[in-house]
mmCIF file of the N, C-alpha and C atoms, coordinates in Angstrom:
data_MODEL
# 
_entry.id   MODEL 
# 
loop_
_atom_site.group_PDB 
_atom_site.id 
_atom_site.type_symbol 
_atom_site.label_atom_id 
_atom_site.label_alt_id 
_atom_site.label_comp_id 
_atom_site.label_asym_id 
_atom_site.label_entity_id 
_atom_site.label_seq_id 
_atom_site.pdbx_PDB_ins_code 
_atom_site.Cartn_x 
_atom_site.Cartn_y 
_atom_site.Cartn_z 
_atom_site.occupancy 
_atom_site.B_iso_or_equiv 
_atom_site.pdbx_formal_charge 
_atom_site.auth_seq_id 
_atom_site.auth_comp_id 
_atom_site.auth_asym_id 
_atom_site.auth_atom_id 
_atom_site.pdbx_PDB_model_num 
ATOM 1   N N  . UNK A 1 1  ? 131.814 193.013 110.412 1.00 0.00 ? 1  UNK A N  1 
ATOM 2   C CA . UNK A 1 1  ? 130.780 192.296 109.677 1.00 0.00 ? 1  UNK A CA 1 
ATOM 3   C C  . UNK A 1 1  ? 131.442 191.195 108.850 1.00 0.00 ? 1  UNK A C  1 
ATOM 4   N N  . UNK A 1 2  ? 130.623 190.206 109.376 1.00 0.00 ? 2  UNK A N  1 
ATOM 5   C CA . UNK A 1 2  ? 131.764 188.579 108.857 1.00 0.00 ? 2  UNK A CA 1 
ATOM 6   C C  . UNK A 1 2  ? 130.319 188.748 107.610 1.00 0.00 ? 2  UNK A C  1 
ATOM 7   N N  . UNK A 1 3  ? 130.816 189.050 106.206 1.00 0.00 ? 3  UNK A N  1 
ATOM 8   C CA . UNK A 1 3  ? 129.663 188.751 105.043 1.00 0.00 ? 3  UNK A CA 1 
ATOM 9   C C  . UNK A 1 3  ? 129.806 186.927 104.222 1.00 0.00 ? 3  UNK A C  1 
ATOM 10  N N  . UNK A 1 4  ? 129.446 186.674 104.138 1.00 0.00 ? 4  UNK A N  1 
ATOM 11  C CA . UNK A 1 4  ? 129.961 185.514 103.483 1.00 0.00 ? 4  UNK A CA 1 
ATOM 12  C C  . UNK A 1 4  ? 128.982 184.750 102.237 1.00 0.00 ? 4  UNK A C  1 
ATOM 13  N N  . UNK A 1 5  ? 128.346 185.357 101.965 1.00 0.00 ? 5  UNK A N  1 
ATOM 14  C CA . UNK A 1 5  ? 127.121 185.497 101.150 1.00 0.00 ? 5  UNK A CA 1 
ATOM 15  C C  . UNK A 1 5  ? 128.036 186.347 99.730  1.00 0.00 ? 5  UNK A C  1 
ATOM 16  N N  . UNK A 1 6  ? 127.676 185.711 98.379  1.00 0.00 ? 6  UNK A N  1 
ATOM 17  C CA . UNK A 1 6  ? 128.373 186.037 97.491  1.00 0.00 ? 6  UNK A CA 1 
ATOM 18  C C  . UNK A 1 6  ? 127.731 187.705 97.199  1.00 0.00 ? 6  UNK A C  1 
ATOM 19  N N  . UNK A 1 7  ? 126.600 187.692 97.466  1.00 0.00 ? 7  UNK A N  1 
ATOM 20  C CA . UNK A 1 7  ? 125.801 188.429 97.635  1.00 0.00 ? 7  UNK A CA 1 
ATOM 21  C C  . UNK A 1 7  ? 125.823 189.753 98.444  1.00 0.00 ? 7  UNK A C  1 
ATOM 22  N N  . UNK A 1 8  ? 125.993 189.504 99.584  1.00 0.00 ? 8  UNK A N  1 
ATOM 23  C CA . UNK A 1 8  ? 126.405 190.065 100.818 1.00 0.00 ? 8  UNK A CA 1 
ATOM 24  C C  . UNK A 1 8  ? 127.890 191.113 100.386 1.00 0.00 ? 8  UNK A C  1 
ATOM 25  N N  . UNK A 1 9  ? 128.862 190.300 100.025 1.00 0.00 ? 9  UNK A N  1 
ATOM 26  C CA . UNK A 1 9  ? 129.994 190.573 99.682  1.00 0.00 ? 9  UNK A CA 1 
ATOM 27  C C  . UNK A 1 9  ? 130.422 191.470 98.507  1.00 0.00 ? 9  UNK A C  1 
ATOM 28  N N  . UNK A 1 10 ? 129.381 191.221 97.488  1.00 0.00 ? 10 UNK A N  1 
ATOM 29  C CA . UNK A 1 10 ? 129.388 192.172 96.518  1.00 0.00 ? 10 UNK A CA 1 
ATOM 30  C C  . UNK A 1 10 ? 129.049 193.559 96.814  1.00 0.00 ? 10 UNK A C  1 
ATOM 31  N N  . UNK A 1 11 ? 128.042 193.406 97.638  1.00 0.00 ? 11 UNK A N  1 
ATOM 32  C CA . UNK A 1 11 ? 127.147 194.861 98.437  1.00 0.00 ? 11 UNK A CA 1 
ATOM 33  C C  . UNK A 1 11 ? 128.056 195.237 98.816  1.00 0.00 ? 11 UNK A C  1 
ATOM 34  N N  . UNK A 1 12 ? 128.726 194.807 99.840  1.00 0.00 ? 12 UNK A N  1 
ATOM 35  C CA . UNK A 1 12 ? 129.700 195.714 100.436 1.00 0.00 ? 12 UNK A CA 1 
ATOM 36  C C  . UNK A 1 12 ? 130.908 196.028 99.805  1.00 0.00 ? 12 UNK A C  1 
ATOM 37  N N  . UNK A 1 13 ? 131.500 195.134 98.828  1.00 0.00 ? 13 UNK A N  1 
ATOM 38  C CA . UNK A 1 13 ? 132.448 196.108 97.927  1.00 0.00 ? 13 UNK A CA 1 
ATOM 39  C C  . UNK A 1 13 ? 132.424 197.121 97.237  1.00 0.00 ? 13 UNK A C  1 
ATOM 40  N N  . UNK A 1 14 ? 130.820 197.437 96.818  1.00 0.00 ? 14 UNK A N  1 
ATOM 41  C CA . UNK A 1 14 ? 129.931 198.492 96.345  1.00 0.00 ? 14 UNK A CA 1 
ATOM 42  C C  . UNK A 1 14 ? 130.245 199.743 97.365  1.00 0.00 ? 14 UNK A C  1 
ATOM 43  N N  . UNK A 1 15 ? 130.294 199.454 98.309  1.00 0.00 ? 15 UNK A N  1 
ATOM 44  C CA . UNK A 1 15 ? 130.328 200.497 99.364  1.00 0.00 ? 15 UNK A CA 1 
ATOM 45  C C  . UNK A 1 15 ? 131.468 200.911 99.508  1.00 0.00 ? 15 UNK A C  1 
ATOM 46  N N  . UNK A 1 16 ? 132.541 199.894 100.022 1.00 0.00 ? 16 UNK A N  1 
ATOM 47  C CA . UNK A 1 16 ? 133.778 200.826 100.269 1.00 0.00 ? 16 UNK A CA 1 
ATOM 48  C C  . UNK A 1 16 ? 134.403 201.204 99.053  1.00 0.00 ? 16 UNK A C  1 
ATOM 49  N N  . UNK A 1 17 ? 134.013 200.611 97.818  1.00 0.00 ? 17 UNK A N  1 
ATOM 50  C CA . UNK A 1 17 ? 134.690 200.969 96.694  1.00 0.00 ? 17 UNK A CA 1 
ATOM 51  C C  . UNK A 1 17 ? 133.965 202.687 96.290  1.00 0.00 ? 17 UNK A C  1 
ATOM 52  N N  . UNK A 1 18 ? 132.793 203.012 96.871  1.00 0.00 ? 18 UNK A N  1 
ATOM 53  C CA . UNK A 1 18 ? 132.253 204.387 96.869  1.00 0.00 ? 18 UNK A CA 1 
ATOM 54  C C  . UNK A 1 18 ? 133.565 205.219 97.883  1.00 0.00 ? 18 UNK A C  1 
ATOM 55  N N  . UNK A 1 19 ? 133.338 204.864 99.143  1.00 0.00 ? 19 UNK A N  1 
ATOM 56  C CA . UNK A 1 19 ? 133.977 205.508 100.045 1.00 0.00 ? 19 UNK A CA 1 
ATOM 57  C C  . UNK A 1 19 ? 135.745 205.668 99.884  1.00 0.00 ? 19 UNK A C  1 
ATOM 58  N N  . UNK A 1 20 ? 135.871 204.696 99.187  1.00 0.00 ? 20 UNK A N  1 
ATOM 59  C CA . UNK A 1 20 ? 137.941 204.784 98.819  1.00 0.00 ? 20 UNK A CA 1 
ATOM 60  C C  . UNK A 1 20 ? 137.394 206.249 97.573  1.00 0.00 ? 20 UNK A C  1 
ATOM 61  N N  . UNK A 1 21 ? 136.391 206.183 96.413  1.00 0.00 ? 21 UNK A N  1 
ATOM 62  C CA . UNK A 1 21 ? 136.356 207.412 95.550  1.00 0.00 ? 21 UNK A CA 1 
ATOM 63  C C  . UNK A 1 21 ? 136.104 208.810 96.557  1.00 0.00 ? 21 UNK A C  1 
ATOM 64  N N  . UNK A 1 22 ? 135.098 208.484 97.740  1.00 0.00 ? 22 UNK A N  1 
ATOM 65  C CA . UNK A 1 22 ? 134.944 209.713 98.094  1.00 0.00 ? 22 UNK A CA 1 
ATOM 66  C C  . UNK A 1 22 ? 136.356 210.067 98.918  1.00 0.00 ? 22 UNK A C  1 
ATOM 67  N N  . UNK A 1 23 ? 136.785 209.080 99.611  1.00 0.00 ? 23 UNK A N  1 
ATOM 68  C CA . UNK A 1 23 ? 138.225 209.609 100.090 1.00 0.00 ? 23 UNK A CA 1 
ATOM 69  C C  . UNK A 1 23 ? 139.302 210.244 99.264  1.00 0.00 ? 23 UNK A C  1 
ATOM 70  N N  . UNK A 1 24 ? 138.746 209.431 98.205  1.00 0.00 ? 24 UNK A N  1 
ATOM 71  C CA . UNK A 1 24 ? 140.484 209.988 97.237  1.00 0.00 ? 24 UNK A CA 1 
ATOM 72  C C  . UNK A 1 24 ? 139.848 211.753 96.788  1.00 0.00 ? 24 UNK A C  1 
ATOM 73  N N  . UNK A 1 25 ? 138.847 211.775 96.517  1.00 0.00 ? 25 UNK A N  1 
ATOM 74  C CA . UNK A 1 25 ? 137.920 213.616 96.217  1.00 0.00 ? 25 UNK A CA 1 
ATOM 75  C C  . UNK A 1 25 ? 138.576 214.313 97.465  1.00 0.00 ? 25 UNK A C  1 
ATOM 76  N N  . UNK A 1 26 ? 138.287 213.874 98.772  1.00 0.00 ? 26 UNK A N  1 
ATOM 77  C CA . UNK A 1 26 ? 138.532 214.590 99.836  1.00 0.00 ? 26 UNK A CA 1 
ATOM 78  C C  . UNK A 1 26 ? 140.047 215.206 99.919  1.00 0.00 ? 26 UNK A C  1 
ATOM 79  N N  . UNK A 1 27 ? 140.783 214.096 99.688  1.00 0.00 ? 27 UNK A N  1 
ATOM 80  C CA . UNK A 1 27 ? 142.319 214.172 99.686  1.00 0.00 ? 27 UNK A CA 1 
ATOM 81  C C  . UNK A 1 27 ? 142.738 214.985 98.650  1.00 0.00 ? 27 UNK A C  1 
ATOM 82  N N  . UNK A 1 28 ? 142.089 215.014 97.106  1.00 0.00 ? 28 UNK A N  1 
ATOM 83  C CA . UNK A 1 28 ? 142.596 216.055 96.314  1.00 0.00 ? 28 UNK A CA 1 
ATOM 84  C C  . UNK A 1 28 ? 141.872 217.247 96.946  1.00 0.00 ? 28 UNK A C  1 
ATOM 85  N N  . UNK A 1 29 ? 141.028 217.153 97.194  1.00 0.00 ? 29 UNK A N  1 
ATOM 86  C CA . UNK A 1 29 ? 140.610 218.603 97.544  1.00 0.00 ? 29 UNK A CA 1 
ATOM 87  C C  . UNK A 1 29 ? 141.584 219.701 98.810  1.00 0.00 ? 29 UNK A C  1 
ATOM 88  N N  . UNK A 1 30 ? 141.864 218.398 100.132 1.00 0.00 ? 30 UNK A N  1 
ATOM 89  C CA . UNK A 1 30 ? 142.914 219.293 100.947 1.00 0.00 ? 30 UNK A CA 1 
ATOM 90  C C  . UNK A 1 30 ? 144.059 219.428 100.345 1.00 0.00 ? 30 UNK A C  1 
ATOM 91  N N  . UNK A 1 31 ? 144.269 218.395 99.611  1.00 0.00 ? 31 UNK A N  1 
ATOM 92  C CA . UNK A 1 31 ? 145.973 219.070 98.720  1.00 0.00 ? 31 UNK A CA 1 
ATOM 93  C C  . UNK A 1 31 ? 145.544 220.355 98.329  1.00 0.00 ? 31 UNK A C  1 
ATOM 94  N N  . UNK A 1 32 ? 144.640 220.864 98.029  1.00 0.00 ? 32 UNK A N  1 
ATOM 95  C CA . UNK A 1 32 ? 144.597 221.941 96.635  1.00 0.00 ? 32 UNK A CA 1 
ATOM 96  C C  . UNK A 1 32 ? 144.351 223.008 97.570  1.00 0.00 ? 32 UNK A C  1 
ATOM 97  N N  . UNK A 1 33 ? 143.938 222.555 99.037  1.00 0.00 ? 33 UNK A N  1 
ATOM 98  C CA . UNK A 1 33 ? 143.548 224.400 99.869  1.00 0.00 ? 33 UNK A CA 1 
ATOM 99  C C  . UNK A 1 33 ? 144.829 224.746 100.187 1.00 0.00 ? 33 UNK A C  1 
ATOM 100 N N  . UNK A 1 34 ? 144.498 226.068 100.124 1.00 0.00 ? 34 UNK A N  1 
ATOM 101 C CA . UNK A 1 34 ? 145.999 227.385 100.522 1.00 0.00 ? 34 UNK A CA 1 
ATOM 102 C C  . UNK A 1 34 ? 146.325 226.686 102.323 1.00 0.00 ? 34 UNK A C  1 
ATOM 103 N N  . UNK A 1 35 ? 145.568 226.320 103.286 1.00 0.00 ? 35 UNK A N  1 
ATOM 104 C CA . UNK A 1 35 ? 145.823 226.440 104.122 1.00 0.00 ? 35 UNK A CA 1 
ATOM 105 C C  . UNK A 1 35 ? 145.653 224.796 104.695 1.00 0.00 ? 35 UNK A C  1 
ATOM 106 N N  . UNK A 1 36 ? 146.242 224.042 104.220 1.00 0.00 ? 36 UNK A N  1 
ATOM 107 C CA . UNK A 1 36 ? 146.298 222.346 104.269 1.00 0.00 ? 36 UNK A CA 1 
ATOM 108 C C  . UNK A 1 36 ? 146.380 221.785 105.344 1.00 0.00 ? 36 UNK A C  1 
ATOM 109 N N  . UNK A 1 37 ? 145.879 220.510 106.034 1.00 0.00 ? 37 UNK A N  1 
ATOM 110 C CA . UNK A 1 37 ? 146.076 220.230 106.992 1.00 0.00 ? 37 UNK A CA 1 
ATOM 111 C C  . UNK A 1 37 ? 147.049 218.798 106.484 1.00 0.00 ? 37 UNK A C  1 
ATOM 112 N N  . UNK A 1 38 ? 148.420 219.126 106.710 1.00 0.00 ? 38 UNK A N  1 
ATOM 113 C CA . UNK A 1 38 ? 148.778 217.731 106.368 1.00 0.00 ? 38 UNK A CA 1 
ATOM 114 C C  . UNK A 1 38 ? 149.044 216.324 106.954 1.00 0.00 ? 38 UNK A C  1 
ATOM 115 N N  . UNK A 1 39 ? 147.994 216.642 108.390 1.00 0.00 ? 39 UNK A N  1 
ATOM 116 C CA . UNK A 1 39 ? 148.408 215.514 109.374 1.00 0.00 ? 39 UNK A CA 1 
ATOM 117 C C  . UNK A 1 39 ? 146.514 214.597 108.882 1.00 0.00 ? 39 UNK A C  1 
ATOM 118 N N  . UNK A 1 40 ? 145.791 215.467 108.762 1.00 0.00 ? 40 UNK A N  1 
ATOM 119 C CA . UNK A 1 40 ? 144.452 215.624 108.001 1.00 0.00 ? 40 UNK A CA 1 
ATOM 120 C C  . UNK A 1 40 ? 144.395 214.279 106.991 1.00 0.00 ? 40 UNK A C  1 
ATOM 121 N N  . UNK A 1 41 ? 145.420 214.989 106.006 1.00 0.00 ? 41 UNK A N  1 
ATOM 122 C CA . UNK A 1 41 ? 146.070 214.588 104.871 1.00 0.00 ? 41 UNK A CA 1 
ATOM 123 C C  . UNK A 1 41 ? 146.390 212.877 104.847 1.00 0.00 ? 41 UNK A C  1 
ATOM 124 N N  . UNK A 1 42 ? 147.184 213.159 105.811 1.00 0.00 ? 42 UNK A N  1 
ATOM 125 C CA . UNK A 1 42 ? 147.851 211.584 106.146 1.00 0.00 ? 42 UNK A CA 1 
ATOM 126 C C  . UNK A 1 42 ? 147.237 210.096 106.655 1.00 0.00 ? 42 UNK A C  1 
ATOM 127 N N  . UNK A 1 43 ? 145.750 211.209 107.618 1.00 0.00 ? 43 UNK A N  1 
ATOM 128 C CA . UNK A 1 43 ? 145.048 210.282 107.865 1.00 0.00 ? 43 UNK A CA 1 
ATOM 129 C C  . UNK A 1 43 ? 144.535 209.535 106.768 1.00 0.00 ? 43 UNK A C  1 
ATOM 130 N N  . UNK A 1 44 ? 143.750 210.417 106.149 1.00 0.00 ? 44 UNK A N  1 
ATOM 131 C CA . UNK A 1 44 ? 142.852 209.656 105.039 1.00 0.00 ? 44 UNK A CA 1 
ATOM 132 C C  . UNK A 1 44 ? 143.854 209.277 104.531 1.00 0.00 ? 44 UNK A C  1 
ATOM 133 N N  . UNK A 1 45 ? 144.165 209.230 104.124 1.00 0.00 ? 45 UNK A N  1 
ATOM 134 C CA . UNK A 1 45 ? 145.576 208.182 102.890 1.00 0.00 ? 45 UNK A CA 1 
ATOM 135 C C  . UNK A 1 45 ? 145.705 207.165 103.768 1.00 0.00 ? 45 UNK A C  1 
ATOM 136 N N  . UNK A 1 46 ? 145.870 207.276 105.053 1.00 0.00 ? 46 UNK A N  1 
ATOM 137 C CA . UNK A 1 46 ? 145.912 205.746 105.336 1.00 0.00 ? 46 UNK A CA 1 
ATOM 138 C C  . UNK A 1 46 ? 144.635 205.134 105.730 1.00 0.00 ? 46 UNK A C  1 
ATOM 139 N N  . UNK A 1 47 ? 143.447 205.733 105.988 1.00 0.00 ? 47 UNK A N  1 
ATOM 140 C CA . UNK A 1 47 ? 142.220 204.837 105.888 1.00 0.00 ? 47 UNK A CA 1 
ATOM 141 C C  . UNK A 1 47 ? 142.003 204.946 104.704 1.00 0.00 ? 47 UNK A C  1 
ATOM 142 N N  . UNK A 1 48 ? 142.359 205.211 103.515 1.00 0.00 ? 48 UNK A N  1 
ATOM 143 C CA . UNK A 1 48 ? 142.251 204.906 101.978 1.00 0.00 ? 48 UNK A CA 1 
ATOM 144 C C  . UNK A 1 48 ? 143.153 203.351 101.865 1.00 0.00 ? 48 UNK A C  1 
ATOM 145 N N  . UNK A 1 49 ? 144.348 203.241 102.321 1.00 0.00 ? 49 UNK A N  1 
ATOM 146 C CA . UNK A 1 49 ? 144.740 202.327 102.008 1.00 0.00 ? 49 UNK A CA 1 
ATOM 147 C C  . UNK A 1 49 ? 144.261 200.786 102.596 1.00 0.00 ? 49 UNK A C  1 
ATOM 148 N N  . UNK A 1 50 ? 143.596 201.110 103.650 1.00 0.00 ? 50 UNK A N  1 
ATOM 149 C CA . UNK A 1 50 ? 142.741 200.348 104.806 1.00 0.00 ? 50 UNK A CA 1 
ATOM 150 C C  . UNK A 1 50 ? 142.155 199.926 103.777 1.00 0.00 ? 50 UNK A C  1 
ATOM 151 N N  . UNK A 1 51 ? 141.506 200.388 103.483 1.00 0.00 ? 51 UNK A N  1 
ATOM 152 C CA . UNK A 1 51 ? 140.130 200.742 102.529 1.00 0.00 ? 51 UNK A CA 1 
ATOM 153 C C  . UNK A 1 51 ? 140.574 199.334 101.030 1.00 0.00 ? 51 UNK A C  1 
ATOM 154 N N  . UNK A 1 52 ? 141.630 200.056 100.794 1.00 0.00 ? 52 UNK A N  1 
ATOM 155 C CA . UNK A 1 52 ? 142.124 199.349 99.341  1.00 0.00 ? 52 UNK A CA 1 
ATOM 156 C C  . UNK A 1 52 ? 142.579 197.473 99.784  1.00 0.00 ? 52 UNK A C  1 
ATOM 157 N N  . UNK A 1 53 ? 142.775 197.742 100.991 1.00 0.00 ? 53 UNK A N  1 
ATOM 158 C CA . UNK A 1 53 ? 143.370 196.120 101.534 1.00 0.00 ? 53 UNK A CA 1 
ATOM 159 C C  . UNK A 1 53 ? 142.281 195.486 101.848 1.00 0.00 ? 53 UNK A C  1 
ATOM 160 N N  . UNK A 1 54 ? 141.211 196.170 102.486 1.00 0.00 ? 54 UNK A N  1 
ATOM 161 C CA . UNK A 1 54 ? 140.166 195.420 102.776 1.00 0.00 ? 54 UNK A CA 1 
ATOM 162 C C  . UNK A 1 54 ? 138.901 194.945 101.680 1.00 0.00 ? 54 UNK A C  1 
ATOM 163 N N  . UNK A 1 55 ? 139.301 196.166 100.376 1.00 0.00 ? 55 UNK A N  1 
ATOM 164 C CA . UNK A 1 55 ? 138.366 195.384 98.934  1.00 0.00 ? 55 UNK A CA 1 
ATOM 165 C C  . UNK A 1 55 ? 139.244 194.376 98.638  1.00 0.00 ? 55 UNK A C  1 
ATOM 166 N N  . UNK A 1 56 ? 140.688 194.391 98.368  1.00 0.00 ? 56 UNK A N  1 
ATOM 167 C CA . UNK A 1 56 ? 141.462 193.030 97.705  1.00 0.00 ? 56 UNK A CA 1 
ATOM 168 C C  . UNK A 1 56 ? 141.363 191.635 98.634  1.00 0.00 ? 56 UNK A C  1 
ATOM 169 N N  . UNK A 1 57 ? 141.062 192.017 100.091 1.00 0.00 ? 57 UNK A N  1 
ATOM 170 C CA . UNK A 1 57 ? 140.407 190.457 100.736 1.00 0.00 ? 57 UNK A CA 1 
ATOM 171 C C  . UNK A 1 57 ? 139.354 190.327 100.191 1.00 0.00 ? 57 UNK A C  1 
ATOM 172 N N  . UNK A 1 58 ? 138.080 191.154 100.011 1.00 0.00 ? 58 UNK A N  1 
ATOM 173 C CA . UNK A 1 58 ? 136.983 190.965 99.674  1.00 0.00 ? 58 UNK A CA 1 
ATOM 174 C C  . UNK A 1 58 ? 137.026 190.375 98.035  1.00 0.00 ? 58 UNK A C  1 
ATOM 175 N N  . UNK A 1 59 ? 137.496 190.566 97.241  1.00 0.00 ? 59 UNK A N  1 
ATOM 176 C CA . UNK A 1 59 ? 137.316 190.131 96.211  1.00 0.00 ? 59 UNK A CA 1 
ATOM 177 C C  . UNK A 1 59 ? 138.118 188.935 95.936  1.00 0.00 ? 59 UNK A C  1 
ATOM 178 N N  . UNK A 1 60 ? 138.915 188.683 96.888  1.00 0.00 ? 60 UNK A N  1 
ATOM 179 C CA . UNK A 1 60 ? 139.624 187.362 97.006  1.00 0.00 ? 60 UNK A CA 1 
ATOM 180 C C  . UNK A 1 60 ? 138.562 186.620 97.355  1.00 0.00 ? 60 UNK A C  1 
ATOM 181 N N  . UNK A 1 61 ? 137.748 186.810 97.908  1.00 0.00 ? 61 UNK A N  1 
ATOM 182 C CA . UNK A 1 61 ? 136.939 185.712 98.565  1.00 0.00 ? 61 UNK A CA 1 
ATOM 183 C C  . UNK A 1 61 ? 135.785 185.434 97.803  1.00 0.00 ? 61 UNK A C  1 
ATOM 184 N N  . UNK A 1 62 ? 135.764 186.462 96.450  1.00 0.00 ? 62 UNK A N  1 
ATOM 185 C CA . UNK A 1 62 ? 134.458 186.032 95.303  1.00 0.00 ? 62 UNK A CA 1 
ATOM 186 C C  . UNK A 1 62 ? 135.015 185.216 94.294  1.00 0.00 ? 62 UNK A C  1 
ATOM 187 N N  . UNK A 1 63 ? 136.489 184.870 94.331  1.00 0.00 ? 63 UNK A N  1 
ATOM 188 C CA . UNK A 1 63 ? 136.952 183.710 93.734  1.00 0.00 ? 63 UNK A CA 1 
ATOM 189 C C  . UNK A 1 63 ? 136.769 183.119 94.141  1.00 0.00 ? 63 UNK A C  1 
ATOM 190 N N  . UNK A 1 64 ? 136.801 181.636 93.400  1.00 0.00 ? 64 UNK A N  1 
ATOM 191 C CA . UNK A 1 64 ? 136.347 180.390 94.151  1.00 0.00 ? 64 UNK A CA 1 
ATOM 192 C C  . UNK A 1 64 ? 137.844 179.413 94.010  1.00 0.00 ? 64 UNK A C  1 
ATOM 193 N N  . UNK A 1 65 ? 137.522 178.628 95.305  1.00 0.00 ? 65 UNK A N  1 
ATOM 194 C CA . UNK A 1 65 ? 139.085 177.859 95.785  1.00 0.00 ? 65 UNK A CA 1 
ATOM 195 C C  . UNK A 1 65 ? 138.994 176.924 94.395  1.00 0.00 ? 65 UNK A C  1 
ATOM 196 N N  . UNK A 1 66 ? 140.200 176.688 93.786  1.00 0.00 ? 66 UNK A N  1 
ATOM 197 C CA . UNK A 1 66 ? 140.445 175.244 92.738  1.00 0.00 ? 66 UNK A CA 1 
ATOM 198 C C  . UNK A 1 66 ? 141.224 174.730 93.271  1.00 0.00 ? 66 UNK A C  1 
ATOM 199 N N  . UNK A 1 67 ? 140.584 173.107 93.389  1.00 0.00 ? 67 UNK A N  1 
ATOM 200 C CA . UNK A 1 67 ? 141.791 172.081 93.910  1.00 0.00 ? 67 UNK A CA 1 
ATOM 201 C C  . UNK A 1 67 ? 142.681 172.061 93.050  1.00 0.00 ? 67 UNK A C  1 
ATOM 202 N N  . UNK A 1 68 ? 144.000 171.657 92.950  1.00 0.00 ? 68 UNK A N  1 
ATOM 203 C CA . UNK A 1 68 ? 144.852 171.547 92.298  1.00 0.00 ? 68 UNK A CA 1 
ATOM 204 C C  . UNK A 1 68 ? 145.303 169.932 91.804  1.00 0.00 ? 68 UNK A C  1 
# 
């Protein structure tokens, strides 16, 4: 989804910025079971970090360019 609407763009940082909190809940929670999956584990941490690269483009792009 190409958003490009200042609008548009905010919405959806709304969203994955929900989904990086619900990931990071998920991830403490398998740390904390007796019987862990740590390949489980690894995934989400790296679609968390997906997650974290793809809000810092997004909010790059609600700045606005200054000529210099």
């Amino acid at each position: 989804m190409q958003a490009q609407d200042p609008t548009q763009i905010a919405h959806l940082l709304a969203e994955l910025r929900q989904e990086h909190r619900d990931l990071d809940a998920a991830i403490e929670q398998l740390a904390q079971a007796v019987g862990r999956d740590e390949l489980q584990i690894t995934r989400l941490k790296k679609r968390k970090l997906l997650l974290k690269d793809t809000i810092a483009r997004l909010e790059s792009k609600l700045i606005p360019d200054l000529d210099a």
